[in-house]
PDB file as gemmi writes it, atoms N, CA and C in Angstrom:
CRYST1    1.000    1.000    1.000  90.00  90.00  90.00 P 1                      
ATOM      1  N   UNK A   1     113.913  95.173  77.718  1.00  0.00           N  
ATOM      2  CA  UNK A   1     115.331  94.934  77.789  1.00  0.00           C  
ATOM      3  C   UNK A   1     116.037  95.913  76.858  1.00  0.00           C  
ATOM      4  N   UNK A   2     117.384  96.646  77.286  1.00  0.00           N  
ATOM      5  CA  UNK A   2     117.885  97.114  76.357  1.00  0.00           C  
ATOM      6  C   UNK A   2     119.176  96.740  76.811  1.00  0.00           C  
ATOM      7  N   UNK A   3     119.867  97.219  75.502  1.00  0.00           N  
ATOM      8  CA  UNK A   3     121.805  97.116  75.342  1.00  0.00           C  
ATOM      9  C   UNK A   3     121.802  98.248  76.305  1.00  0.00           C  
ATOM     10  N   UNK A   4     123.151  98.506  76.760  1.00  0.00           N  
ATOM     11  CA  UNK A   4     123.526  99.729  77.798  1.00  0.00           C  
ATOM     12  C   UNK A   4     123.538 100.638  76.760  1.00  0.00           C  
ATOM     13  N   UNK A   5     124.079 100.503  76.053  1.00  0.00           N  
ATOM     14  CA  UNK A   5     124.515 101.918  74.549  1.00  0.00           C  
ATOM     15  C   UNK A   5     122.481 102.700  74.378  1.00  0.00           C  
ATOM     16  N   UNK A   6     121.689 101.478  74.302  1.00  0.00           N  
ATOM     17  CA  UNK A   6     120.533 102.040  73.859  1.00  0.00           C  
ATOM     18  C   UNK A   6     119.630 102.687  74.782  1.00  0.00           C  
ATOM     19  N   UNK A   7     119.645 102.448  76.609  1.00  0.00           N  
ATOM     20  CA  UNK A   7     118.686 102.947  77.364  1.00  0.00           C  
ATOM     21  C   UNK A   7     119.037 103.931  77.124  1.00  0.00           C  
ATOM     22  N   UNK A   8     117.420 104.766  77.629  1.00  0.00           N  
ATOM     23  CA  UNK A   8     117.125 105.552  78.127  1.00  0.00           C  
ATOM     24  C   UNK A   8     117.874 107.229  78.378  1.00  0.00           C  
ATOM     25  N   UNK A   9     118.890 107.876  77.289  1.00  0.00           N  
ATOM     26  CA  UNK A   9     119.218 108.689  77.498  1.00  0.00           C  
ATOM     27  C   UNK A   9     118.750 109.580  79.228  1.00  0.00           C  
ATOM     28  N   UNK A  10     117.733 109.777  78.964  1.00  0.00           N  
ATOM     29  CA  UNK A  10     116.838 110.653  80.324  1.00  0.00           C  
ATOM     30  C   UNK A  10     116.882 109.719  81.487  1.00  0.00           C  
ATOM     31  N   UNK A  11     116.879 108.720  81.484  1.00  0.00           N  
ATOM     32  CA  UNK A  11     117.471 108.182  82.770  1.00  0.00           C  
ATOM     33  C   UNK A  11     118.764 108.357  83.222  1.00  0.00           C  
ATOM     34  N   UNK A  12     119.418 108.638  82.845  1.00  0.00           N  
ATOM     35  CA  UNK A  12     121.215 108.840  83.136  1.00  0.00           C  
ATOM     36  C   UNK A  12     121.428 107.669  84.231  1.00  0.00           C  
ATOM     37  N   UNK A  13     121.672 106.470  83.329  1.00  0.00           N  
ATOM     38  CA  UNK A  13     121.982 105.310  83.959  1.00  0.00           C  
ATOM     39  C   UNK A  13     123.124 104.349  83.573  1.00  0.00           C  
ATOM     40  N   UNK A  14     123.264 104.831  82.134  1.00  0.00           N  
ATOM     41  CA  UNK A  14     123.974 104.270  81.060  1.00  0.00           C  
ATOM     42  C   UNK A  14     125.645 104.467  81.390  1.00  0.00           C  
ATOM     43  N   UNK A  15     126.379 105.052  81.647  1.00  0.00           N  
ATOM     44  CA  UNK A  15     127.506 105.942  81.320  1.00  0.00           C  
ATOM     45  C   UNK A  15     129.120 104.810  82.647  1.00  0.00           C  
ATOM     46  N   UNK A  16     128.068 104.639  83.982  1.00  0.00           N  
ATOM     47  CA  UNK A  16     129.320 103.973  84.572  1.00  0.00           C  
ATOM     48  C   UNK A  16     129.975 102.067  84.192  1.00  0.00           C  
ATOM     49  N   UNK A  17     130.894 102.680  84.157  1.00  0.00           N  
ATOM     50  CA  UNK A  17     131.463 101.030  83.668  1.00  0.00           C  
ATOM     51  C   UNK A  17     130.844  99.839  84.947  1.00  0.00           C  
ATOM     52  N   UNK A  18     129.971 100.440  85.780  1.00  0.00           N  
ATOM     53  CA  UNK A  18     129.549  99.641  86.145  1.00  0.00           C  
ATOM     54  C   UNK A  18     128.148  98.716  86.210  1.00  0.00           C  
ATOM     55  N   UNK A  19     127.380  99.336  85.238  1.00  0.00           N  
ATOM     56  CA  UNK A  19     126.373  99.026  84.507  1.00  0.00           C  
ATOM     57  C   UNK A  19     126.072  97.758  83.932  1.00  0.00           C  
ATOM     58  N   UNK A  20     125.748  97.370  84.001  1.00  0.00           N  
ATOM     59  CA  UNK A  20     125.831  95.763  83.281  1.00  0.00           C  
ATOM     60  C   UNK A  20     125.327  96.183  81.424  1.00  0.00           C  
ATOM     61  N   UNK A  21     125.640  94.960  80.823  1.00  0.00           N  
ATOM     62  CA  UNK A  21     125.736  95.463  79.144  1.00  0.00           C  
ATOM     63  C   UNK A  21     124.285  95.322  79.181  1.00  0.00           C  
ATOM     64  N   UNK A  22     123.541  94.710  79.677  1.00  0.00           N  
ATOM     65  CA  UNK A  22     122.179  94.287  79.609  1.00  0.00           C  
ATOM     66  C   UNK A  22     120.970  95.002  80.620  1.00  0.00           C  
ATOM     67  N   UNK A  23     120.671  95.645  80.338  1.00  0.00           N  
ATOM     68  CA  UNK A  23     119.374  96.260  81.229  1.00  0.00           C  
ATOM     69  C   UNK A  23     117.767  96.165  81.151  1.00  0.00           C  
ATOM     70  N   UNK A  24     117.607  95.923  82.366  1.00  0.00           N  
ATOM     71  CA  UNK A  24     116.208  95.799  81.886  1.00  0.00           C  
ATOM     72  C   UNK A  24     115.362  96.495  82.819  1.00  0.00           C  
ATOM     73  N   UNK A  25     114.301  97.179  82.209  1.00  0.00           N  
ATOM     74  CA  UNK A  25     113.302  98.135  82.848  1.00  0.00           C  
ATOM     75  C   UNK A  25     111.874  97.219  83.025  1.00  0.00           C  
ATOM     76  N   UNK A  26     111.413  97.064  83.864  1.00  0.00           N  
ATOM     77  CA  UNK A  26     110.153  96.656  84.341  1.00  0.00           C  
ATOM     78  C   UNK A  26     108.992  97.611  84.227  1.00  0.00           C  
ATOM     79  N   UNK A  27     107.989  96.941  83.600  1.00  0.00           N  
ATOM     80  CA  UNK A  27     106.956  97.939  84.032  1.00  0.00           C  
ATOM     81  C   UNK A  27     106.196  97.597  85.572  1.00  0.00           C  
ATOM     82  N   UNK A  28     105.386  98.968  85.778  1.00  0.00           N  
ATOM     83  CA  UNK A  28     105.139  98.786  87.365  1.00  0.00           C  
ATOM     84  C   UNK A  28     104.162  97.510  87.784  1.00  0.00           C  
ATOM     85  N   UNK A  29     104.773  96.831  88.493  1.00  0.00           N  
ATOM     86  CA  UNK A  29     104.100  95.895  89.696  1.00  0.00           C  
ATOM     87  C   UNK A  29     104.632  94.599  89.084  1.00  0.00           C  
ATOM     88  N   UNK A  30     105.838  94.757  88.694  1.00  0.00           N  
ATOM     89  CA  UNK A  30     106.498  93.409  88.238  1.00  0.00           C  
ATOM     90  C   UNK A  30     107.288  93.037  89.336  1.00  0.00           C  
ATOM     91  N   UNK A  31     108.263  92.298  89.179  1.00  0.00           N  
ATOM     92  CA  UNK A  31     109.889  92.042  89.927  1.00  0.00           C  
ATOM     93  C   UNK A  31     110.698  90.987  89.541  1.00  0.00           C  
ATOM     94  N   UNK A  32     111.636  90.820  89.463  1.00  0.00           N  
ATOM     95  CA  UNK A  32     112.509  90.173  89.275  1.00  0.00           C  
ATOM     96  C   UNK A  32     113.208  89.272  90.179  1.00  0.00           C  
ATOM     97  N   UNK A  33     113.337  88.206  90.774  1.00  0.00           N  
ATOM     98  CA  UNK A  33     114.286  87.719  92.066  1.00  0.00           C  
ATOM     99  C   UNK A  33     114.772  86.645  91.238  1.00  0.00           C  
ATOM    100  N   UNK A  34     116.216  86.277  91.911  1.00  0.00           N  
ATOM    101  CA  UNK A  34     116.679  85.338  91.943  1.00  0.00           C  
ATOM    102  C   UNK A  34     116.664  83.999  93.151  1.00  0.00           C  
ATOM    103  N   UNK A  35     116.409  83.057  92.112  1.00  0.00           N  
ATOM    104  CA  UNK A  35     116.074  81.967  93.341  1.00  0.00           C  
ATOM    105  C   UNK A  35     117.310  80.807  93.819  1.00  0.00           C  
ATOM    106  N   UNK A  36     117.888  81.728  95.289  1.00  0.00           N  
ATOM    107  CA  UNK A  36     118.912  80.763  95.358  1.00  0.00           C  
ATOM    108  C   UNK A  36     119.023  81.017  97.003  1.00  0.00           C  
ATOM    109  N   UNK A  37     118.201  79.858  97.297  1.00  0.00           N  
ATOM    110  CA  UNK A  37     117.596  79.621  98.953  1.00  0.00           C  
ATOM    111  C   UNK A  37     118.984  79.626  99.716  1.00  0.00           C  
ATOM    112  N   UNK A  38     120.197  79.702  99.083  1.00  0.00           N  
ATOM    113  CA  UNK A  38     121.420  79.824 100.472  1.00  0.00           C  
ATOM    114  C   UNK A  38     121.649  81.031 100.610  1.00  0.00           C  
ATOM    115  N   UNK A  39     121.084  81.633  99.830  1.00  0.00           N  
ATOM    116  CA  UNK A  39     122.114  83.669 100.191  1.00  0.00           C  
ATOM    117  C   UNK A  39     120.565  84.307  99.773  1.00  0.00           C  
ATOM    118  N   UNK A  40     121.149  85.112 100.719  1.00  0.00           N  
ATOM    119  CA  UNK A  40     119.949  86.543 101.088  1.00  0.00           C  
ATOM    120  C   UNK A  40     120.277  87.475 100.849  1.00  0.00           C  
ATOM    121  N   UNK A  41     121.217  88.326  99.469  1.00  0.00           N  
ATOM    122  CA  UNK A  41     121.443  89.279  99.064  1.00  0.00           C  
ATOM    123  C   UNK A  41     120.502  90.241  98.333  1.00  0.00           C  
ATOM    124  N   UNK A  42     120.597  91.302  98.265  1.00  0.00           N  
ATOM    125  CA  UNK A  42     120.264  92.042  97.660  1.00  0.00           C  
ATOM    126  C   UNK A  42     121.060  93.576  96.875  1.00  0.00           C  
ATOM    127  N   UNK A  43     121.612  92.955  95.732  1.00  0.00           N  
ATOM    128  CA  UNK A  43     122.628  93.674  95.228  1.00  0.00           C  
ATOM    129  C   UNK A  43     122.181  95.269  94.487  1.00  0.00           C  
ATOM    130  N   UNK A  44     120.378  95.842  94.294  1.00  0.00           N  
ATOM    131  CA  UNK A  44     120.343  96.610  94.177  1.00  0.00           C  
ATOM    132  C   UNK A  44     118.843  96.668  94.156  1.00  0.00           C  
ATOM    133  N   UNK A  45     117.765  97.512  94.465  1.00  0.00           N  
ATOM    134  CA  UNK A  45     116.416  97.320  94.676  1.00  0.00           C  
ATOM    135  C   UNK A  45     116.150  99.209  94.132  1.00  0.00           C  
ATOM    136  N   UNK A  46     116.335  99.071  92.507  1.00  0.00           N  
ATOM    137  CA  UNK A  46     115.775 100.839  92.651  1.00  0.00           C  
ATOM    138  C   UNK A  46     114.517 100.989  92.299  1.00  0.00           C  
ATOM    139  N   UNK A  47     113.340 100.443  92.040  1.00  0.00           N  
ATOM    140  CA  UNK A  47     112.089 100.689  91.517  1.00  0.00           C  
ATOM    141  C   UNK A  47     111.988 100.387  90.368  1.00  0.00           C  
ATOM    142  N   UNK A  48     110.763 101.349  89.996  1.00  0.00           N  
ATOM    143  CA  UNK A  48     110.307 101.175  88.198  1.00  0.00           C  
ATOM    144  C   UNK A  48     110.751 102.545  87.483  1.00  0.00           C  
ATOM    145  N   UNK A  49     110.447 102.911  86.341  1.00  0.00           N  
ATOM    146  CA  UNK A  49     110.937 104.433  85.313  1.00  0.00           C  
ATOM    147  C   UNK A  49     110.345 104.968  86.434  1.00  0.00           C  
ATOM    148  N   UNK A  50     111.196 106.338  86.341  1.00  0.00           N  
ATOM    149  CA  UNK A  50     110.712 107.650  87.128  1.00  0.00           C  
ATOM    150  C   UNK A  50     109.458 108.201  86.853  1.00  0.00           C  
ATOM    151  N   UNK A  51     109.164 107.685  85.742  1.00  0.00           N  
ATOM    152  CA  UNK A  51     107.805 108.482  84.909  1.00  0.00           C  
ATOM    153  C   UNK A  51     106.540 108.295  86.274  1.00  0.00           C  
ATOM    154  N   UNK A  52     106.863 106.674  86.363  1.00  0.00           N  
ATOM    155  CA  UNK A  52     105.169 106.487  87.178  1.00  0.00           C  
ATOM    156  C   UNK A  52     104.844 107.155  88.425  1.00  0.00           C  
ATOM    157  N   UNK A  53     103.948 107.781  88.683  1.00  0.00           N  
ATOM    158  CA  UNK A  53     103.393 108.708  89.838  1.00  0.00           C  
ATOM    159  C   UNK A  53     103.741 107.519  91.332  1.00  0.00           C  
ATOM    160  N   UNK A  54     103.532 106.538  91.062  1.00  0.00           N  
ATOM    161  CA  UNK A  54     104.175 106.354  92.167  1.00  0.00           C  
ATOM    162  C   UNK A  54     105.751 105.710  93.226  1.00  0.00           C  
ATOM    163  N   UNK A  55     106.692 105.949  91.806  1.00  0.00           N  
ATOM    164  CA  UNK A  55     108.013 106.466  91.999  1.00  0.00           C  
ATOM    165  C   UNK A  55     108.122 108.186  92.540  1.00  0.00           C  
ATOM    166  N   UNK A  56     107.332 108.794  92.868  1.00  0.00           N  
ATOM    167  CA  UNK A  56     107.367 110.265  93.073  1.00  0.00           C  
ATOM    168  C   UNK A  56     107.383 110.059  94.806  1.00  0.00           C  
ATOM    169  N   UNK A  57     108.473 110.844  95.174  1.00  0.00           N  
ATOM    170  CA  UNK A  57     108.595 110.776  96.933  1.00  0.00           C  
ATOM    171  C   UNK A  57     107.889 112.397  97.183  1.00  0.00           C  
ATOM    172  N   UNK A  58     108.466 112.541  98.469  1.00  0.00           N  
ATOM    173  CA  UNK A  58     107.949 114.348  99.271  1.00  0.00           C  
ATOM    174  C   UNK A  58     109.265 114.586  99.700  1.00  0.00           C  
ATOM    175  N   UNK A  59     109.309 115.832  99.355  1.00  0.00           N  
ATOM    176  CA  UNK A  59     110.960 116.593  99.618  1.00  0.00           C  
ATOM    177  C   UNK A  59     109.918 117.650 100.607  1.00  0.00           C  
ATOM    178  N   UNK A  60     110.816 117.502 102.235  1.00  0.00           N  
ATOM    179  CA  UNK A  60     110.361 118.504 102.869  1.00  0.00           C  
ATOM    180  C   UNK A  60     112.011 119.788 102.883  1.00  0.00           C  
ATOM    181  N   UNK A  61     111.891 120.557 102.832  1.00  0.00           N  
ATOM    182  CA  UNK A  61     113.503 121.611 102.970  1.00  0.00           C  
ATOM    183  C   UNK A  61     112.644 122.561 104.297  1.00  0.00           C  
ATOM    184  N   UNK A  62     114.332 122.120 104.929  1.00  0.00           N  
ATOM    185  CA  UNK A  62     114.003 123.620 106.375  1.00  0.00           C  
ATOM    186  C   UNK A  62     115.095 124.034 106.660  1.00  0.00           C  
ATOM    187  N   UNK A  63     114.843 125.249 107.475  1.00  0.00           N  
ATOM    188  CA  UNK A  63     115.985 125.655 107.144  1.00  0.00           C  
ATOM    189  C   UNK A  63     115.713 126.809 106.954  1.00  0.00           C  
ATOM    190  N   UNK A  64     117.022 127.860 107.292  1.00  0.00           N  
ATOM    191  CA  UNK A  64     117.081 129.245 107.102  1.00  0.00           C  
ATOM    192  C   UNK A  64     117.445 129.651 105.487  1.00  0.00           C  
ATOM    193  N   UNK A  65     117.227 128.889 104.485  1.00  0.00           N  
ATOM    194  CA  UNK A  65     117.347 128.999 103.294  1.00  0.00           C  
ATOM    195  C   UNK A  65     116.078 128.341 102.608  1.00  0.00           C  
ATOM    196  N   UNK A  66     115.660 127.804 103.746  1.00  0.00           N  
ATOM    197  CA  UNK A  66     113.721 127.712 102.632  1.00  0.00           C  
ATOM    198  C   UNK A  66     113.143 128.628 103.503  1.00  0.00           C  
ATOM    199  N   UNK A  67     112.185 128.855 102.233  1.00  0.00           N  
ATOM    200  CA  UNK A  67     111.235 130.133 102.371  1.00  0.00           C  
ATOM    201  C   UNK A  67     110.026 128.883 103.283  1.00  0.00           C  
ATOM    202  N   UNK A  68     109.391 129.502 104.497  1.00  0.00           N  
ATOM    203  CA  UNK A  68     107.956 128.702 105.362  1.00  0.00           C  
ATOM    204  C   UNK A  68     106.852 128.842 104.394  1.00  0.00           C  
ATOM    205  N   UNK A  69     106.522 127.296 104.464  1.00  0.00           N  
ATOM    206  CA  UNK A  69     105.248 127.478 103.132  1.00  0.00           C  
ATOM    207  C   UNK A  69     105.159 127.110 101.877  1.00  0.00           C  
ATOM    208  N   UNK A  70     106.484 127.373 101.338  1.00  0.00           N  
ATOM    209  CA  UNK A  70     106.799 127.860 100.127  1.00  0.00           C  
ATOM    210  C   UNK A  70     106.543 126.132  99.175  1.00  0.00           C  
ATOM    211  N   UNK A  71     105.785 125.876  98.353  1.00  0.00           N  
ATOM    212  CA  UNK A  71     105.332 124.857  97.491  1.00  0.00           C  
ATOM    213  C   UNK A  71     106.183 125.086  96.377  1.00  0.00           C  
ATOM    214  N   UNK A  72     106.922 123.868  95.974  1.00  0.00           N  
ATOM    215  CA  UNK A  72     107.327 124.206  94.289  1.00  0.00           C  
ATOM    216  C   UNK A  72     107.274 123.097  93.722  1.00  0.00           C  
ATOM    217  N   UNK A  73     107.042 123.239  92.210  1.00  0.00           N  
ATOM    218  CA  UNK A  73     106.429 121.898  91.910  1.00  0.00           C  
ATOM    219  C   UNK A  73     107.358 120.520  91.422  1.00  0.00           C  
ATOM    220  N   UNK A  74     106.995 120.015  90.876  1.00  0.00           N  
ATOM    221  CA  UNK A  74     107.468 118.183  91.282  1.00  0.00           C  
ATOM    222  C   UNK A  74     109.205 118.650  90.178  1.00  0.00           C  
ATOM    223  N   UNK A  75     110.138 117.593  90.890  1.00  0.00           N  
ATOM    224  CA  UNK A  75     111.218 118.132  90.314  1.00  0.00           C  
ATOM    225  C   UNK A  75     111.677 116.899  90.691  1.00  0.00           C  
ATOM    226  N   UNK A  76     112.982 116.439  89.418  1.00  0.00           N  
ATOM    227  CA  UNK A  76     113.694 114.900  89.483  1.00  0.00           C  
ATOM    228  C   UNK A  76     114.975 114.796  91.039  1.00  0.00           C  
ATOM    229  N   UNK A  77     115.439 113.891  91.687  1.00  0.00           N  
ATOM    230  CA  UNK A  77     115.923 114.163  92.210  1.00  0.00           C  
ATOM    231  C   UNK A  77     117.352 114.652  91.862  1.00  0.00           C  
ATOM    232  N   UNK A  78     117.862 114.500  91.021  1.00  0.00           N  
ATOM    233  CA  UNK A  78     119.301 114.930  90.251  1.00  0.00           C  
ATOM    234  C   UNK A  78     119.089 116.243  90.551  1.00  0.00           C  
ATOM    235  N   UNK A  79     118.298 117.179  90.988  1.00  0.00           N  
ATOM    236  CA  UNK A  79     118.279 118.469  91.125  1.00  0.00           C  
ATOM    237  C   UNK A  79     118.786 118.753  93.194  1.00  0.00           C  
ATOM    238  N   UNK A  80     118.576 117.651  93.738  1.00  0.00           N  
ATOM    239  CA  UNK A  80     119.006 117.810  95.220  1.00  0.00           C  
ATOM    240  C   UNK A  80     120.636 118.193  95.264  1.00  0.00           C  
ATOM    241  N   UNK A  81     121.210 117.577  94.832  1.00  0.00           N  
ATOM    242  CA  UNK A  81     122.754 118.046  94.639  1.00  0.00           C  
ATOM    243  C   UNK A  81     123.166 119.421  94.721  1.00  0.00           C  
ATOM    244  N   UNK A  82     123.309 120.185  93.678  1.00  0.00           N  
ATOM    245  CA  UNK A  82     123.404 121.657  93.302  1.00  0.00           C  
ATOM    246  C   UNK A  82     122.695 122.345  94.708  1.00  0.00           C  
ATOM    247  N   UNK A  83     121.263 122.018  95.283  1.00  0.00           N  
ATOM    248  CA  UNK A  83     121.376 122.361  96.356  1.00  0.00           C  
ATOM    249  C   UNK A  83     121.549 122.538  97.214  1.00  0.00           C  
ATOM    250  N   UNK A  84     121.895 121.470  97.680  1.00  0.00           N  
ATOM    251  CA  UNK A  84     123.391 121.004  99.128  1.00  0.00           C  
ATOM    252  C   UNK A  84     124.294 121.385  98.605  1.00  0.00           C  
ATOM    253  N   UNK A  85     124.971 121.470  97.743  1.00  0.00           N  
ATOM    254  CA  UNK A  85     126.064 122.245  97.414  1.00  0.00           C  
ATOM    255  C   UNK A  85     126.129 123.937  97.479  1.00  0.00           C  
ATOM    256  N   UNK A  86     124.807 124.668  97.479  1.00  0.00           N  
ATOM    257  CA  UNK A  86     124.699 126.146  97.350  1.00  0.00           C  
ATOM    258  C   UNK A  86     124.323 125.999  98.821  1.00  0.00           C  
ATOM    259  N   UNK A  87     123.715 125.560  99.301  1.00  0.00           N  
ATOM    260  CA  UNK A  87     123.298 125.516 101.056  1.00  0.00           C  
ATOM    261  C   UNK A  87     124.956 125.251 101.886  1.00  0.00           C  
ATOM    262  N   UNK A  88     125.359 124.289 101.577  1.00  0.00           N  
ATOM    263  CA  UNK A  88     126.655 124.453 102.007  1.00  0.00           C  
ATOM    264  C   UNK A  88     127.729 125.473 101.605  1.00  0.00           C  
ATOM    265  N   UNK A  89     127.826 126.281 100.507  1.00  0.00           N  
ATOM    266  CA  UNK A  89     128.267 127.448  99.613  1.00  0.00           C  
ATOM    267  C   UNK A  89     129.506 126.566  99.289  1.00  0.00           C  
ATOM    268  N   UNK A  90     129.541 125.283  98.884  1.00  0.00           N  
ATOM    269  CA  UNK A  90     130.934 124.693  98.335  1.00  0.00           C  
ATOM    270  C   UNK A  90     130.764 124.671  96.554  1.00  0.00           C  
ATOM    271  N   UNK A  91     131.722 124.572  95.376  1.00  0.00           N  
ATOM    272  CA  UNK A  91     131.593 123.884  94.421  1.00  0.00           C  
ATOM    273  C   UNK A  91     131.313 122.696  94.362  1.00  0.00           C  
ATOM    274  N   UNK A  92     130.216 122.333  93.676  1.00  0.00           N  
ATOM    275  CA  UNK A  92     130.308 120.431  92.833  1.00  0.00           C  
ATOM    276  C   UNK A  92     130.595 120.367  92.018  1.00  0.00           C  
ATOM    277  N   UNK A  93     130.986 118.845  91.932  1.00  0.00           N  
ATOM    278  CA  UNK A  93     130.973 118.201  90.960  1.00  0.00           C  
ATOM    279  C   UNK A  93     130.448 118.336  89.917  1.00  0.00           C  
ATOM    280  N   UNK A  94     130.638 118.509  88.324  1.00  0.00           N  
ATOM    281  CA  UNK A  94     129.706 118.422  87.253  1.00  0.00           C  
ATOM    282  C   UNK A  94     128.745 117.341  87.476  1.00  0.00           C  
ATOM    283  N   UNK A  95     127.365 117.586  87.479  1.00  0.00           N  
ATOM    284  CA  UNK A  95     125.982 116.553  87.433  1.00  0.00           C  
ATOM    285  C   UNK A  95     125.356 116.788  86.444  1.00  0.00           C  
ATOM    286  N   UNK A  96     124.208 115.640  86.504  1.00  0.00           N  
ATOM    287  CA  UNK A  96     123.301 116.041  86.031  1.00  0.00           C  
ATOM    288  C   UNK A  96     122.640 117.016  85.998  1.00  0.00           C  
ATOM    289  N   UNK A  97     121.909 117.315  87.039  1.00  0.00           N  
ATOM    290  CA  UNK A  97     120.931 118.476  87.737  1.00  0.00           C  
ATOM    291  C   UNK A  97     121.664 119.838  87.037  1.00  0.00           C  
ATOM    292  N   UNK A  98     120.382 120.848  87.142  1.00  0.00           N  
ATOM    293  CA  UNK A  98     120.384 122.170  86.481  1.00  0.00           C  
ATOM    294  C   UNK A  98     121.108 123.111  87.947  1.00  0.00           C  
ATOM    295  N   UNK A  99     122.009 124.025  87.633  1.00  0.00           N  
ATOM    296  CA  UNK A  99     122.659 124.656  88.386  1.00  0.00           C  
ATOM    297  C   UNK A  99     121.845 125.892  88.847  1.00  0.00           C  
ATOM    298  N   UNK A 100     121.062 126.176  88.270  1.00  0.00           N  
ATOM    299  CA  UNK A 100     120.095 127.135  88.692  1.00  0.00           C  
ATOM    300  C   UNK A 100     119.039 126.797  89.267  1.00  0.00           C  
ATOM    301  N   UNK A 101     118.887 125.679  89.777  1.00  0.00           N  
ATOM    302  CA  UNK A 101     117.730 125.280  90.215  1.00  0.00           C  
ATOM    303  C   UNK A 101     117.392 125.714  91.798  1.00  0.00           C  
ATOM    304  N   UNK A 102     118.833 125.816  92.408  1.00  0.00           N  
ATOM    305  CA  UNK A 102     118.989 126.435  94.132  1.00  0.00           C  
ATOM    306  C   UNK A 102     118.509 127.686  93.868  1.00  0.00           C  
ATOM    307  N   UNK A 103     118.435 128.543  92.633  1.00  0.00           N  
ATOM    308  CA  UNK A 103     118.127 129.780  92.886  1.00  0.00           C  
ATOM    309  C   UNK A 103     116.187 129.945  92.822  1.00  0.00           C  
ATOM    310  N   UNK A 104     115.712 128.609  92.808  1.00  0.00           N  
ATOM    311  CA  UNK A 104     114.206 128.548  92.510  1.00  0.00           C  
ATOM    312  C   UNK A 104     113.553 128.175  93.592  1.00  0.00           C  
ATOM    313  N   UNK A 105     114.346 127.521  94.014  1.00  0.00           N  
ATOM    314  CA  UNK A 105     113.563 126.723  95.258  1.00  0.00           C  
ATOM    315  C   UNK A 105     114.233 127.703  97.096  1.00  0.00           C  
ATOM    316  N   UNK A 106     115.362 128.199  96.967  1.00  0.00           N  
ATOM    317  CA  UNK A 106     115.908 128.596  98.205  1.00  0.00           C  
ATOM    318  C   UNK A 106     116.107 130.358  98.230  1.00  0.00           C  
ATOM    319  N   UNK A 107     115.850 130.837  99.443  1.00  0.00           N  
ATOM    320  CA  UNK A 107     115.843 132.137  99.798  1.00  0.00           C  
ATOM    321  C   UNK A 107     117.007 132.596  98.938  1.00  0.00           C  
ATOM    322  N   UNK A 108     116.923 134.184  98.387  1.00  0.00           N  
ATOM    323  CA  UNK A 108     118.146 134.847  98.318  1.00  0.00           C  
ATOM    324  C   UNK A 108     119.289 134.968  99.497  1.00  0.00           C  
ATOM    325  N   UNK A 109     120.669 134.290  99.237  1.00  0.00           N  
ATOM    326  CA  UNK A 109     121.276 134.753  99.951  1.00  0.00           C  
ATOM    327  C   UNK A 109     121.559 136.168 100.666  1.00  0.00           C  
ATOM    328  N   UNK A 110     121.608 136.149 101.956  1.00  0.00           N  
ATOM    329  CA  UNK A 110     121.639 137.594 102.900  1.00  0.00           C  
ATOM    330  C   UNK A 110     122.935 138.191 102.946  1.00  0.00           C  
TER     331      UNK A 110                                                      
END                                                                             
């Protein structure tokens, strides 16, 4: 359990006023439910820390801006942004993600 002020800097989870003051991180193969047999909601289902190998998905990219073949290694998703944004050639938003990261993973522009 932590205060919102204390998680996890590296998670970037902390910051929207919509956060609850109270957080709590599970370790893997736990869960949490609430037991209330009239409602079938589910107000948010994100996993466990990013750390554990099996929070890790497969990013396939195609496309005339990925190179065929081309392997690069494991990367957070906060880095997908900046690339839809250089694939589309628009400005974003300030993020998280590293702005140079489209230039690692995608063809030189022609």
């Amino acid at each position: 359990m932590f205060l919102k002020g204390d998680f996890p800097a590296r998670l970037h989870y902390s910051a929207s006023y919509r956060i609850s003051p109270i957080i709590g991180l599970l370790d893997e193969g736990f869960m949490v439910e609430q037991r209330n047999l009239n409602q079938r909601t589910c107000a948010g289902a994100h996993g466990y820390h990013n750390a554990y190998f099996s929070m890790r998905t497969i990013f396939i990219g195609h496309g005339p801006q990925f190179a065929r073949g081309r392997k690069v290694p494991t990367f957070e998703n906060v880095q997908i942004y900046n690339m839809v944004t250089s694939i589309l050639n628009i400005r974003g938003a300030s993020n998280n993600g590293t702005a140079s990261f489209a230039n690692f993973v995608l063809l030189p522009n022609r």
